[in-house]
N, C-alpha and C positions, 0 to 999 in steps of 0.2 A: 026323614029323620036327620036332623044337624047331629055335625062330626063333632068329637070335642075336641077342645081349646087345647089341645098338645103343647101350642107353645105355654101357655099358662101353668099348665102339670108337668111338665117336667123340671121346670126350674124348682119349685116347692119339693119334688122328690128328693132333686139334686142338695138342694138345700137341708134337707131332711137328712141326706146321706152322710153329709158333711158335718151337720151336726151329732148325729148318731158317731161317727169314728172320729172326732175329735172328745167326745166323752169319753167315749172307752182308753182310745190312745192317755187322755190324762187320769181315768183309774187305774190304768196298769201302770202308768209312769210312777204314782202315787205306790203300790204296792214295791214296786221294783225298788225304787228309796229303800222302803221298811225292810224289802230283803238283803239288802246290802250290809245290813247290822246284825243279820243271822249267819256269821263265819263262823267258821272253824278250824283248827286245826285237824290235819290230815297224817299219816304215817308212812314213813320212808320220805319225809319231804318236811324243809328248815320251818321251826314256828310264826314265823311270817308269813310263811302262803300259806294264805286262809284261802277255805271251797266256800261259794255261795252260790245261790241258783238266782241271781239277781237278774239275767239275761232271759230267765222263762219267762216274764211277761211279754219281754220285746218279741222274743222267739213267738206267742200267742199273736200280735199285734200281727208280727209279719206274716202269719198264717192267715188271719182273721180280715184284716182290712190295708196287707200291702207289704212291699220289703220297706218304702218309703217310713212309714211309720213306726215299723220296728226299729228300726235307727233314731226316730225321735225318741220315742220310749228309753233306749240308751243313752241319748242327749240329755234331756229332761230330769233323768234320776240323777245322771252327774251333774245338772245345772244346780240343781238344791243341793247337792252333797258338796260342791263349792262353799255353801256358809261355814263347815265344819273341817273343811279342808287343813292338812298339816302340810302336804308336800306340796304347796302354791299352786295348785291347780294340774302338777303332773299327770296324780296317781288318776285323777281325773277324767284325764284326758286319754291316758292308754287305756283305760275303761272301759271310755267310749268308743275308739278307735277300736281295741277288741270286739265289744260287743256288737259293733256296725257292721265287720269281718263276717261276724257270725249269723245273726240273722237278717242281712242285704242276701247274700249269694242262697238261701235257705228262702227266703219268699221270693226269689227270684224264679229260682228252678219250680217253685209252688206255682209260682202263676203260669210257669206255659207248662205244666204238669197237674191239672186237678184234678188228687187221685191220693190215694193213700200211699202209691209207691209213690209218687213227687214228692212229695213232704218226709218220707221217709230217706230220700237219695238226697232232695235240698237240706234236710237238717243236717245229715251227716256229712254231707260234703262243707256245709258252710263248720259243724266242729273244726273238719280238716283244714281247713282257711284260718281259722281262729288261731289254731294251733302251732300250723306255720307263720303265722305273722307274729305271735307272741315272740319269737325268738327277736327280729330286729325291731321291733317296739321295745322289749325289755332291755334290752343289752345296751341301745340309744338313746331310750329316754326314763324307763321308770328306773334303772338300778341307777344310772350315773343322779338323778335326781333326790330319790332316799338318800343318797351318799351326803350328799349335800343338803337337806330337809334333818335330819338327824345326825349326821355329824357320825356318821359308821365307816370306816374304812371300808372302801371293796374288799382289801385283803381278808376281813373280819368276815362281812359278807360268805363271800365264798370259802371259808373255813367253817360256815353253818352245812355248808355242803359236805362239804370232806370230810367232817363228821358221822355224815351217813356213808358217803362212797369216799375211800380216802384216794380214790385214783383216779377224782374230777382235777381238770389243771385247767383252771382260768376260767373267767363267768359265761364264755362262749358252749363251751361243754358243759358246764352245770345248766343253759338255761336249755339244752340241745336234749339232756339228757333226763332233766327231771322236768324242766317247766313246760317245755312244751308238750312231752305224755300227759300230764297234770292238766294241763291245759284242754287237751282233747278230752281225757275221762269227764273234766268238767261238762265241758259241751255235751257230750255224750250223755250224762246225767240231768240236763237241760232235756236234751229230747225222748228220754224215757216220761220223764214227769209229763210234759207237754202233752203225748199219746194218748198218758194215765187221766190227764182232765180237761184235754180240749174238747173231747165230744158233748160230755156233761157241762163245759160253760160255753157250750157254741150258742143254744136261747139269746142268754147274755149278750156274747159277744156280736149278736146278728142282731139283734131283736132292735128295730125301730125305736126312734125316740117317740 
């Protein structure tokens, strides 16, 4: 009985694999855009930050086929959201830099974790990473940006805060104190939903081309 051609099968597999998670990677990147346009506002927090769950595909992606790809997922929705862009490619870029924060360290911990508790300890640690890096993301590049893209005084800014807590003093404690919790429930709101529909689009998300 002849062995088979292994070297022949497994490049076609590999290949196969490659094509399978490059589709998906660009339907999710594709849905992730579209969720980018479903904000809103939130309460106890200035009418500019807006909640969206644009990061739940990436967070699928890096579940499903890697941390690598979860972070293209986050590339990719900000690459096209560059056409429409008002703040030159800032608001952009922290975006992505957030969104990378959040599900890189969360498919990380998944991959040497295959298990309902990895994915449940990766997602919430990479929230926790999100959360903390929003503060020197925000403080360095998206507020002094907006300032400049729109023509808003910081001062002004940070008077949307004091608004709600009149005993924030300066964008460091307003981003300490409202953006970065904000920031986590967000993520944290990411990995409820993710729980809620990974299993029902795992088919999808695994099933060969």
């Amino acid at each position: 009985m002849s062995m088979p051609n292994t070297a022949a099968v497994r490049p076609r597999g590999t290949f196969r694999s490659r094509v399978r998670a490059l589709t998906v990677t660009a339907m999710l990147s594709a849905i992730a855009f579209v969720l980018m346009f479903l904000d809103f506002s939130v309460p106890l927090m200035p009418a500019f930050v807006k909640m969206d769950v644009s990061e739940l595909p990436a967070l699928l992606a890096a579940f499903a086929l890697g941390p690598v790809y979860g972070a293209v997922v986050c590339l990719v929705k900000n690459l096209i959201h560059l056409m429409i862009t008002s703040t030159a490619g800032a608001g952009e870029l922290c975006n992505f830099l957030l969104g990378a924060s959040f599900v890189v360290p969360a498919g990380l911990i998944y991959k040497l974790m295959k298990s309902r508790k990895g994915a449940i300890l990766g997602s919430v640690v990479g929230a926790v990473v999100m959360a903390v890096i929003s503060i020197p993301i925000n403080y360095f590049i998206t507020f002094p940006a907006y300032v400049v893209a729109y023509g808003m005084p910081l001062d002004a800014i940070i008077g949307m805060y004091q608004a709600i807590r009149p005993s924030a003093n300066g964008l460091l404690d307003c981003l300490i104190t409202f953006n970065a919790p904000f920031t986590l429930f967000k993520g944290l709101v990411d990995v409820v939903l993710c729980f809620l529909i990974y299993k029902p689009l795992s088919p999808i998300l695994h099933k060969d081309i």
